[in-house]
C-alpha positions as CSV (number, residue, x, y, z in Angstrom):
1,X,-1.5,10.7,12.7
2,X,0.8,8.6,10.7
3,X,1.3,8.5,7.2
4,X,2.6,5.7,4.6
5,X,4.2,5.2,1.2
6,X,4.1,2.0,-0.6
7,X,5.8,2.0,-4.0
8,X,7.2,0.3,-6.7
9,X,8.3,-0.6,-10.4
10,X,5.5,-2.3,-12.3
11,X,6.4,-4.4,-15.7
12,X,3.7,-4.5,-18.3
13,X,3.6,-7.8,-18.4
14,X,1.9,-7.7,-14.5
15,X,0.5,-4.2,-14.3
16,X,-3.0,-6.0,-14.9
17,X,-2.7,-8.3,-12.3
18,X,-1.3,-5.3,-10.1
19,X,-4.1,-3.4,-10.5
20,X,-6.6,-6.4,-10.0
21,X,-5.3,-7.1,-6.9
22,X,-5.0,-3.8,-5.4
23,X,-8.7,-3.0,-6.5
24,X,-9.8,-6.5,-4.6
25,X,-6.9,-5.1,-1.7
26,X,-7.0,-1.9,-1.0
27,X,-11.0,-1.9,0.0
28,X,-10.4,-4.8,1.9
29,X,-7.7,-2.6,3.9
30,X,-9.7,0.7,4.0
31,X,-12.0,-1.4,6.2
32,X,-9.1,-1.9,9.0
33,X,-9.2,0.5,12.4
34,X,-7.4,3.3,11.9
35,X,-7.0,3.9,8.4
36,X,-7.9,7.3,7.8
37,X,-7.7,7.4,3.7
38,X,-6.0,5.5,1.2
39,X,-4.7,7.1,-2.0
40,X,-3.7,5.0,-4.9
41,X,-1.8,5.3,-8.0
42,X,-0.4,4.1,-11.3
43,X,2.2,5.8,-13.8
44,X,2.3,3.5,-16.9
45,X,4.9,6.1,-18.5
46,X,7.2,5.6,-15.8
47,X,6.4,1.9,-15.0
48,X,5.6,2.6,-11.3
49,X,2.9,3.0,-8.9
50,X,2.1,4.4,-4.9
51,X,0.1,3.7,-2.6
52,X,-0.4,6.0,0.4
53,X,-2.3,5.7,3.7
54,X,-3.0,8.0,6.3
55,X,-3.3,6.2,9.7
56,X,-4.9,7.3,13.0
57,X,-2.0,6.5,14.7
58,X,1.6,4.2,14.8
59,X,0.2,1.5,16.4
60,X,-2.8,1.2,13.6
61,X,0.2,1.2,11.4
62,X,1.7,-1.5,12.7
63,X,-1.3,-3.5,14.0
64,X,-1.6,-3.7,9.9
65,X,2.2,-4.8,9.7
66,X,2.1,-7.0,12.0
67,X,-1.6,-8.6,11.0
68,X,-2.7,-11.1,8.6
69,X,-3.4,-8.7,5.6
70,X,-0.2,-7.8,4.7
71,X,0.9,-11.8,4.4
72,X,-1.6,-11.5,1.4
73,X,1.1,-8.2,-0.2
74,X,4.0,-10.0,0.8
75,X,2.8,-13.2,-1.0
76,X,1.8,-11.7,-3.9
77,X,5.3,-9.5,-4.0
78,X,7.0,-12.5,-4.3
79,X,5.2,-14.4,-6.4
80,X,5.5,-11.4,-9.1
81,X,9.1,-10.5,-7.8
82,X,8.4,-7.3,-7.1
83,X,10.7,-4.8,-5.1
84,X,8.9,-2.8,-2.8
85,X,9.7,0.2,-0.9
86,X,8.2,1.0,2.3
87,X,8.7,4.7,4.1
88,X,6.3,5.7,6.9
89,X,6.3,9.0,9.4
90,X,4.6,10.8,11.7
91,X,1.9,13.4,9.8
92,X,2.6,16.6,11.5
93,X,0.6,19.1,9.3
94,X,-3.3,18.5,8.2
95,X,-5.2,21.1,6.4
């Protein structure tokens, strides 16, 4: 298994539209072989949110980096400037 962190700042002038999106998103990429889970979410006292996935394996990781969903992140990253970080690693322990 494979696990992934997706994170970053959110300004209160977009944390709507963050939200929005991911709620429309993130059901859309559930639905995708190999994702295990998907965990989601949002720290409006900190300004920041996290996404995190639990994948089957590497290569359903980056079947979904390499696919046409993630055009739709990287699209809407730019259009609300966002900065993004993206960590992933093998998931050696599961209880």
């Amino acid at each position: 298994m494979y696990i992934s962190f997706t994170g970053g700042k959110v300004s209160k002038e977009s944390e709507d539209e963050v939200e929005k999106f991911l709620s429309e998103f993130l059901p859309r990429m559930r639905k995708l072989p190999g994702v295990v889970a998907i965990y989601h979410y949002y720290r409006p006292e900190f300004g920041d949110n996290s996404t995190v996935v639990v994948w089957k394996d590497r290569e359903s990781l980056l079947a979904y980096r390499n696919g046409e969903l993630i055009k739709e992140v990287a699209a809407f990253e730019k259009k609300h400037n966002q900065q993004i970080t993206r960590e992933a690693y093998p998931l050696t322990i599961v209880l």
